[in-house]
GUVOMAR-244162 format. One record per residue (C-alpha): y, z, x; residue number from 0. Coordinates in pm, 1 decimal. Each point is the difference from the previous one (the first is absolute). Layout:
N
R       yy       zz       xx pos
R        Y        Z        X NUM
...
This chain:
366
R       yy       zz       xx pos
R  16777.1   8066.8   5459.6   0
R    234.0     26.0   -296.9   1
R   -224.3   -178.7   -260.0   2
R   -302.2    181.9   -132.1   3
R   -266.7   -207.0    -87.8   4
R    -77.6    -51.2   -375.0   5
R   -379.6     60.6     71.4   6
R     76.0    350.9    127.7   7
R    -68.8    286.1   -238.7   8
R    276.6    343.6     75.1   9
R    -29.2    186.6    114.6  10
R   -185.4   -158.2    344.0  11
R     51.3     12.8    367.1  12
R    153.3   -321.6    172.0  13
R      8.4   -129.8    381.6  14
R    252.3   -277.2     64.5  15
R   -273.4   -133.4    337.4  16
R    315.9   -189.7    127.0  17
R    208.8    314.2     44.7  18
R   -353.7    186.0     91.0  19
R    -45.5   -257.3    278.3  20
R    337.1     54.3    115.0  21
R      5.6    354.2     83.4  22
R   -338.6     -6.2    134.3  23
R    126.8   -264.7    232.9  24
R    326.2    176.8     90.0  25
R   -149.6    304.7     79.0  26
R   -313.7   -148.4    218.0  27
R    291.3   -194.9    208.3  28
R    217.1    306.7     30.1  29
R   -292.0    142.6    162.8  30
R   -123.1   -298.7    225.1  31
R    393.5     12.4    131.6  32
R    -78.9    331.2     81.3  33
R   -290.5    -10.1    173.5  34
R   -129.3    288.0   -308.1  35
R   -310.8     11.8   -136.3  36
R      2.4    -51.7   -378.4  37
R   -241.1    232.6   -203.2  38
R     86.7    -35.4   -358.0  39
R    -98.2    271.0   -242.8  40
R   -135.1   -152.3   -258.6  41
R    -34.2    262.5   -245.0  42
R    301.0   -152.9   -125.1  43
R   -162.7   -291.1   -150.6  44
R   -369.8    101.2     57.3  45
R    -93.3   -362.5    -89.6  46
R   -201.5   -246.2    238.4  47
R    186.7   -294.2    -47.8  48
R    323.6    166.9    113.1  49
R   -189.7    152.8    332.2  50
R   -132.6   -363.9    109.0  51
R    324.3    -91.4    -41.4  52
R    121.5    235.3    224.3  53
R   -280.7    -24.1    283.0  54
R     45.9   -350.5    -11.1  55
R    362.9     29.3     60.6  56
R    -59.0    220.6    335.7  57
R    -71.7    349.5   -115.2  58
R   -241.7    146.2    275.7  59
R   -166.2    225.5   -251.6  60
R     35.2    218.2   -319.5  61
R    139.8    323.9    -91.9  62
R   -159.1    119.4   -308.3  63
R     25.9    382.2   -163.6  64
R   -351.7    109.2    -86.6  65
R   -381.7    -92.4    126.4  66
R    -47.2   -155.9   -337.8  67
R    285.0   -255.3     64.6  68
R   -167.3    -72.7    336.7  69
R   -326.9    -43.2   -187.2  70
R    190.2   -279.2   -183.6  71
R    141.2   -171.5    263.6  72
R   -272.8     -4.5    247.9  73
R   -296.9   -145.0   -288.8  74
R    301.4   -290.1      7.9  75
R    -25.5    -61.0    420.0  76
R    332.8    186.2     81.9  77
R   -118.0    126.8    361.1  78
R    233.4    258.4     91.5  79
R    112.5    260.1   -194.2  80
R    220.1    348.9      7.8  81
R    -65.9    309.6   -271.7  82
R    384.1    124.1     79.2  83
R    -66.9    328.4   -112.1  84
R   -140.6    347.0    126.6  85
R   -358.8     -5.1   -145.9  86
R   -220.0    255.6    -59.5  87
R   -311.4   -117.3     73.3  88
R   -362.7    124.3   -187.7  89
R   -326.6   -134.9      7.8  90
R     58.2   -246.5   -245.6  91
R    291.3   -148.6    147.1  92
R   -152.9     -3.0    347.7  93
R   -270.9   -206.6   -153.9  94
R    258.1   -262.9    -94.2  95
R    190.3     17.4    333.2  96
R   -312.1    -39.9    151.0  97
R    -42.8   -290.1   -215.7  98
R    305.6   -157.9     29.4  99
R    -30.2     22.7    349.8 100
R   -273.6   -248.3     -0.4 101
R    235.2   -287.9   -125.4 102
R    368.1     46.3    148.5 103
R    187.6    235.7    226.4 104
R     39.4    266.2   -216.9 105
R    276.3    291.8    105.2 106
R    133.6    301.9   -175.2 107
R    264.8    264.9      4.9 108
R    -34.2    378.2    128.2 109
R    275.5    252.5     40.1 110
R   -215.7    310.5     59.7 111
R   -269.5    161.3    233.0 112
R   -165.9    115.3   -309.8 113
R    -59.7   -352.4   -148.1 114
R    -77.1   -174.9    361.6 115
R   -293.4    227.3     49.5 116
R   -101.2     -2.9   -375.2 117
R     28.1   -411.6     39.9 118
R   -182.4     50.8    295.2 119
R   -287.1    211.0   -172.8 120
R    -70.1   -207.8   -247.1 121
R     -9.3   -334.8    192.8 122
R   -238.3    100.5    234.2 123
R   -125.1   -234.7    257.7 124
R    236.1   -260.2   -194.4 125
R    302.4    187.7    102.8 126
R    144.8   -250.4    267.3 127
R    -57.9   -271.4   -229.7 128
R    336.9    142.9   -207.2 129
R    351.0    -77.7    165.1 130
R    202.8    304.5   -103.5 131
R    420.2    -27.9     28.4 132
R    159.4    337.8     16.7 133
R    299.2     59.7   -295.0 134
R    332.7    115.9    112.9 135
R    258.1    126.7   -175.9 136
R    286.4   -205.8     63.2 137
R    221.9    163.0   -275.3 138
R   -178.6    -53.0   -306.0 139
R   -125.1    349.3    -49.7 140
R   -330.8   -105.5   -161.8 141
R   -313.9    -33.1    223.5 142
R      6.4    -33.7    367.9 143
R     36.4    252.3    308.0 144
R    338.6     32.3    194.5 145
R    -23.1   -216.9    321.0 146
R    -73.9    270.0    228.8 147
R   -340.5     83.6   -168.3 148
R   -133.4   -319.2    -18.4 149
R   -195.8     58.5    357.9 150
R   -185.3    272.1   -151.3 151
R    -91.6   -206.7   -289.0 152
R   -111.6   -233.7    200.8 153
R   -194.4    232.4    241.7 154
R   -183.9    143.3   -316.4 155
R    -49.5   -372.1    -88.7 156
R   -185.4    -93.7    313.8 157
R   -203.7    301.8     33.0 158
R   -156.4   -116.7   -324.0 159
R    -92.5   -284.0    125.9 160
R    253.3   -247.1   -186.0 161
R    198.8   -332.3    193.4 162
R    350.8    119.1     27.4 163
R    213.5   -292.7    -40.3 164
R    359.2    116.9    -51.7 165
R    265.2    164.2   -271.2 166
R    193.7   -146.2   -267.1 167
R    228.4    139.3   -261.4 168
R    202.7   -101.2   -294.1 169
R    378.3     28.1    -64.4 170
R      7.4     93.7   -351.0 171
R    340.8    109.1     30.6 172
R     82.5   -315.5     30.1 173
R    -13.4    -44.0   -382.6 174
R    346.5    146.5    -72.6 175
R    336.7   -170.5     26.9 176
R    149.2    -42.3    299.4 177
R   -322.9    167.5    186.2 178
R   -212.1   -298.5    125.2 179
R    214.1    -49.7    319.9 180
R    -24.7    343.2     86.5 181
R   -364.6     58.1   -123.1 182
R   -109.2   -316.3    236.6 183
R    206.4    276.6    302.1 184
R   -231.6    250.1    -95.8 185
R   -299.8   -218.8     -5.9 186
R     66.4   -105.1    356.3 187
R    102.4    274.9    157.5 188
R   -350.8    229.0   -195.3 189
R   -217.4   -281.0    100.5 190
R     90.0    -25.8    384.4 191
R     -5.0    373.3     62.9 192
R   -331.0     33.3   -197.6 193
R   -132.4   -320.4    233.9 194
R    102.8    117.1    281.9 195
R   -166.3    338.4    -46.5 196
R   -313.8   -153.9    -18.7 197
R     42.6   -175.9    345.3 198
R     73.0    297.4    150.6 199
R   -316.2    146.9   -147.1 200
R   -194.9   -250.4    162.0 201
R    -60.6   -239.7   -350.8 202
R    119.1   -416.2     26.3 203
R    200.9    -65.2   -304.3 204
R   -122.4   -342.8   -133.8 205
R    166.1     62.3   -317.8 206
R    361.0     94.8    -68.7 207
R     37.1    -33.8   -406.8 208
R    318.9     12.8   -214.7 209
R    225.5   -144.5   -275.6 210
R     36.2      7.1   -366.3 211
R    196.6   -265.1   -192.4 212
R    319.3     83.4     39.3 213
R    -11.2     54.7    366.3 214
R   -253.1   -316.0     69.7 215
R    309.6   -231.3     85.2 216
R    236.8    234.9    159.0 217
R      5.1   -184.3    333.5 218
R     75.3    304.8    226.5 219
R   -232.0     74.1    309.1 220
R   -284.7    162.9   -117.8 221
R   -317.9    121.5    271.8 222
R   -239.6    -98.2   -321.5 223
R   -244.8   -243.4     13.1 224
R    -98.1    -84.4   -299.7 225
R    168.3     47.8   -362.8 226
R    -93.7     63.7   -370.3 227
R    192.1   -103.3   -217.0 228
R    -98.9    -59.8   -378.8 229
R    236.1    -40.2   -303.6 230
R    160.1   -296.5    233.5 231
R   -227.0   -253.7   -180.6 232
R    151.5     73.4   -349.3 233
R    318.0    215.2     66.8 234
R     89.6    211.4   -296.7 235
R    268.4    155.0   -174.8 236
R     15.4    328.8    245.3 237
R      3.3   -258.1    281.1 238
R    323.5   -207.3   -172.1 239
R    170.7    355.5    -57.0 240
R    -42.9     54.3    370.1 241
R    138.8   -324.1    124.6 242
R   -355.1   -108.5    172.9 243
R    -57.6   -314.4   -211.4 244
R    262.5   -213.2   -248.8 245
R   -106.5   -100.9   -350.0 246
R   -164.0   -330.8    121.3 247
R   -220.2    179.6    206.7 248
R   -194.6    192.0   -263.2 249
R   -342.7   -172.8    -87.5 250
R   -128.8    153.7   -238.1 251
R    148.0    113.3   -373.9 252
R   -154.4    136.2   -296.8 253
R     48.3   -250.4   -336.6 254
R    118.6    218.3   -272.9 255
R    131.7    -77.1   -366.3 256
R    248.0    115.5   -197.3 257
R   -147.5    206.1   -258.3 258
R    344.2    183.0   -107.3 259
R    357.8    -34.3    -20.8 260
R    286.0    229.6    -46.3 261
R    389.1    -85.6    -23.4 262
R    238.1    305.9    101.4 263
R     78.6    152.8   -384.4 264
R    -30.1    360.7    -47.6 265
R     77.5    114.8    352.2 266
R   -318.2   -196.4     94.3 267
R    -12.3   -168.0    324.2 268
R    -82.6   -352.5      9.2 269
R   -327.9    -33.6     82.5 270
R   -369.0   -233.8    -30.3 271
R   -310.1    108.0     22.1 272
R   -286.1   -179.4    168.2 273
R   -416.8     -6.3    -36.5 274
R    -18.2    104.9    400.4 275
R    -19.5    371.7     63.4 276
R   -148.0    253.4    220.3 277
R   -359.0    -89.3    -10.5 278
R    106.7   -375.8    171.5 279
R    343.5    101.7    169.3 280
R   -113.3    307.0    145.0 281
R    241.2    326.7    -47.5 282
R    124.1     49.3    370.8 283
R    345.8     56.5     19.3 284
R    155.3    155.8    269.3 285
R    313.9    205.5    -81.3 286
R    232.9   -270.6    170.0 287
R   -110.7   -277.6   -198.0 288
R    243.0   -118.5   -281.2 289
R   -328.5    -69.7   -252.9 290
R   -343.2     17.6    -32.9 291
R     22.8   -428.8     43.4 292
R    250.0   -203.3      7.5 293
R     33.7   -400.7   -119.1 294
R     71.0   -269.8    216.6 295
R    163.6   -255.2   -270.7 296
R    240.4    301.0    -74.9 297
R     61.0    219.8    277.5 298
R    229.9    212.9   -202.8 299
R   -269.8    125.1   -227.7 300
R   -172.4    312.2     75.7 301
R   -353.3    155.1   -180.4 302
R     78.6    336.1    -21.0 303
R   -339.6     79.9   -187.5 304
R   -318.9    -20.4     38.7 305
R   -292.7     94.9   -273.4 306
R   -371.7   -167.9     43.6 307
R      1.8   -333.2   -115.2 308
R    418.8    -33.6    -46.9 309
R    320.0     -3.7    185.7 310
R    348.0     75.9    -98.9 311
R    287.2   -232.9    173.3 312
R    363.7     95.8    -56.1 313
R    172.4   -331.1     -3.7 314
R    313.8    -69.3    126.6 315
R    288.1   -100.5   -180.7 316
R    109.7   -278.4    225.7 317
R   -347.1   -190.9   -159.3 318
R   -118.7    -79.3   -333.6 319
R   -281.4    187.5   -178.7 320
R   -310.1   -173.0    -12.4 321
R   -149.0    -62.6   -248.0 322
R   -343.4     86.8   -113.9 323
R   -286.3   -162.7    169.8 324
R    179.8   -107.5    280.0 325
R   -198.0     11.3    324.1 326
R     86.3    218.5    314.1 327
R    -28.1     27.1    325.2 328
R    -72.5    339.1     85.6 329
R      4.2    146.2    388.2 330
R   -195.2    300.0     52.4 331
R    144.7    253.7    259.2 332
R   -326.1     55.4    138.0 333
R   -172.1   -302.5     16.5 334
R   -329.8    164.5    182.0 335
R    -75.6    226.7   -358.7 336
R     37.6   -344.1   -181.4 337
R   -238.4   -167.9    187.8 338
R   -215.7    278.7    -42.4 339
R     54.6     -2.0   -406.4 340
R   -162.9   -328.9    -67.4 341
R   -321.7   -198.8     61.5 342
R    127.5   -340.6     61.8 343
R    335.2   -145.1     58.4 344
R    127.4   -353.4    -73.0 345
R    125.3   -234.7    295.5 346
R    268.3   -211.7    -95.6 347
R    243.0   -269.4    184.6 348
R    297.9   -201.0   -175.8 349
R    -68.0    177.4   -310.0 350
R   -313.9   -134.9    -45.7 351
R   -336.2    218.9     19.9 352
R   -256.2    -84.2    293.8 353
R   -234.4    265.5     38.2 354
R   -184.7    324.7    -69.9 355
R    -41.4    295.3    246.5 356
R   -252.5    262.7    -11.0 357
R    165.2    342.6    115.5 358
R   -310.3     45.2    189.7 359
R     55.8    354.2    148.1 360
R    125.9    142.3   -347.2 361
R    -83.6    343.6    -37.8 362
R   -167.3     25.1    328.3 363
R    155.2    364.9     79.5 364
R   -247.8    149.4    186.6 365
């Protein structure tokens, strides 16, 4: 996708569907191989089109981040759905459970006593109605209980009356160099002691949950079932950084013009600026990463600045300056906050446009 389309105003959020189709394949077959099941997270792209492509392509259900994403999802027919977080649930959200309940397998994350029994409380009668997975901590240090504790979790769980269905965790650690092989280690190893622990305390396991992108096709023996990958459908410039995806696998680019341009005089770098900045790049960038983007026609270049609506690119030498009003390509390191920065994106294929997407879940945070 190295032409952008004249019709395309920058700054604006493109999908090449031919690369998008591509990893969504890969990763579905990587999985059949594997006898996995595939559980996308989709608040990566939180768009419809994108999950129908992905149930259609094998996924046995979806992972999403919030009951609001669910809501989205399920008013569109997806029938099976995971909240992959530890929720904390009050009499309005039990409501919604409840709700939800009523039109797909709904399931939800716990990684406390406290929470089961407040879950429990406030579902009521509905209670069994609610899968809950139990988080474990497989190295990330965020949410989740060390595999030994996940039995008591789980005890707490059924005593309030909710379907115990398994654990699952996510290797966040895996987003550093040279960690996903051993993050994927951790994963394993976390996951079978905390699965096993529940067999022993009398509970049958149906669900054994794991992966995050840059683990997701590490083909090492893993005693997960299923997987949840997300940023595979666009990859991004924190995933090219960390070797998990090559420059033709990224689907999805922000369209950004030249707005400035500055020659090295003065002890001045050399250096453009472009109409794309925080507020449709998103700001994440993790201390490892060599920019806050980066640009696939000219790997060498780095944006080393962000402000709202502009970004700063240090240009290399080796290229020539462009010059004003030329259009960009512009990879975001996080593609999941520039999804989340935008109402609709534009689909395109041989440099031609062919479609509009709604980003359906947008904003849906709660």
């Amino acid at each position: 996708m190295n032409v952008i389309p004249a019709e395309i105003v920058t700054p604006a959020v493109m999908i090449d569907v031919d690369v998008l189709d591509r990893n969504i394949e890969r990763m579905a077959s990587s999985m059949l191989s594997r006898g996995l099941r595939l559980r996308p997270h989709v608040k990566t792209h939180k768009t419809l089109e994108i999950a129908r492509k992905q149930l259609a392509a094998g996924a046995a259900g979806i992972t999403v981040a919030t009951i609001g994403e669910a809501e989205v999802f399920a008013a569109d027919g997806v029938k099976d759905i995971f909240i992959a977080y530890p929720l904390w649930v009050d009499a309005q959200r039990a409501e919604r459970l409840v709700a939800l309940a009523s039109s797909c397998r709904i399931a939800v994350g716990l990684d406390s006593a406290e929470s089961a029994t407040a879950m429990g409380d406030r579902l009521g009668a509905d209670a069994g109605r609610v899968e809950v997975l139990i988080e474990i901590d497989s190295g990330h240090h965020r949410s989740g209980v060390l595999p030994d504790e996940a039995a008591d979790v789980a005890r707490a769980a059924a005593s309030a009356g909710l379907n115990v269905a398994g654990v699952f965790t996510f290797p966040g650690h895996s987003y550093k160099p040279g960690m996903p092989t051993g993050a994927a280690s951790n994963e394993n190893e976390a996951l079978g002691q905390a699965a096993n622990a529940l067999m022993q305390a009398g509970f049958e396991v149906s669900t054994i949950s794991g992966g995050s992108t840059p683990t997701a096709l590490i083909h090492s023996e893993t005693v997960a079932n299923e997987l949840r990958p997300g940023v595979y459908v666009f990859g991004d410039a924190q995933q090219l950084e960390l070797e998990r995806c090559s420059w033709d696998d990224i689907a999805l680019s922000v369209a950004a013009t030249v707005v400035s341009r500055h020659d090295a005089k003065g002890g001045n770098v050399r250096r453009v600026v472009v109409d794309a900045g925080s507020k449709i790049l998103g700001s994440d960038r993790p201390d490892w990463a060599t920019g806050y983007a980066r640009l696939p026609e000219y790997p060498e270049a780095r944006v080393t600045a962000l402000s709202e609506h502009h970004a700063t690119v240090v240009w290399p030498e080796s290229s020539e300056l462009p010059a004003l009003g030329t259009r960009l390509r512009v990879i975001p390191n996080h593609v999941c906050l520039a999804m989340n920065l935008v109402d609709e994106v534009t689909v395109v294929r041989n440099g031609g446009v062919v479609d509009t997407w709604r980003v359906a879940a947008r904003g849906r945070n709660s």
